[in-house]
Residue, then its C-alpha position, 0 to 999 in steps of 0.5 A: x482474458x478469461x471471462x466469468x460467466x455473467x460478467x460482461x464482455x466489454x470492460x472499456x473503462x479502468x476499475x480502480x481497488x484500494x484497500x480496505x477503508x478499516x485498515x486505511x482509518x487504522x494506518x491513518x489514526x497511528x499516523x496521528x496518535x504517533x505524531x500528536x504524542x511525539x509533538x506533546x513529548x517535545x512540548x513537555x520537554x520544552x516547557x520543562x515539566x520533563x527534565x532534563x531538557x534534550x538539546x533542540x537538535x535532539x527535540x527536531x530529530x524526536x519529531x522528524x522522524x515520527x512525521x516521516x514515519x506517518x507519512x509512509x505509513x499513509x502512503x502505503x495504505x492509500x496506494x491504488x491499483x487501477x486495472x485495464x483490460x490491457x495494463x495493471x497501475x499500482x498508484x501512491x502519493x509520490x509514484x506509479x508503476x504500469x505494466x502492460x499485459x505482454x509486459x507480464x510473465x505471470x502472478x505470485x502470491x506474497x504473505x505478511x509475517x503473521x505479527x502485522x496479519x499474516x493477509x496474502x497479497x498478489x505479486x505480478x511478476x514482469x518479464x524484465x526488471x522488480x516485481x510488483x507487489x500489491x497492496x495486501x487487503x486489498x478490495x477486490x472484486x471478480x473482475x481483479x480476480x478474473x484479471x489476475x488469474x488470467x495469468x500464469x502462476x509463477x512458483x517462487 
């Protein structure tokens, strides 16, 4: 691994990178601003000040779907990366991906559509099997970019 000047040598332990703490309170206040209106509608609809009443079916699909809604949008703001000098960990709620350094072919770059921001995100692209894309707005220090670029850059 190429090392920046005045870095230190020796990076024995993990550094773990999230992303940013605003778009994580964003991600978070249109998960509950999404939840709390759909539970209010459902409430509206069942005291009938909204008429006419949907079915209960329809009132638990209303709410359902808003709550897993909110979920995945917290969980993909709270993902982690964790580098080592050896492996790179993209972490979530409910999975975990490593990949060793002889496990990887190179790096490339991914964008979001201009209407949610347009950021760039870095993708590792393995040898064998999915690539693993980045969380995008992601904290990152010189260390992660010494780490990523490091590797070779894989044209899409």
């Amino acid at each position: 691994m190429k090392i920046e000047r005045g870095e230190q040598a020796q990076h024995r332990y993990s550094h773990t990178y999230q992303t940013d703490a605003a778009t994580r309170r964003w991600f978070h206040g249109l998960s509950i601003f999404l939840v709390a209106f759909f539970v209010v509608m459902t409430v509206l609809h069942l005291t009938g000040v909204i008429k006419p009443p949907p079915s209960t079916r329809d009132l638990l699909w209303m709410d359902i779907f808003p709550i897993v809604l909110a979920i995945w949008l917290c969980e993909r703001a709270n993902r982690r990366v964790l580098l080592s000098d050896d492996t790179i960990e993209v972490a979530s709620w409910f999975s975990k991906r490593t990949l060793r350094r002889d496990e990887i072919l190179g790096y490339g770059m991914g964008r979001l559509p201009k209407r949610v921001g347009g950021a760039s995100y870095y993708i590792i692209v393995p040898r064998d099997g999915r690539e693993m894309a980045l969380p995008p707005f992601l904290n990152a220090d010189r260390y992660f970019h010494s780490w990523v670029k490091a590797l070779p850059k894989v044209e899409k």
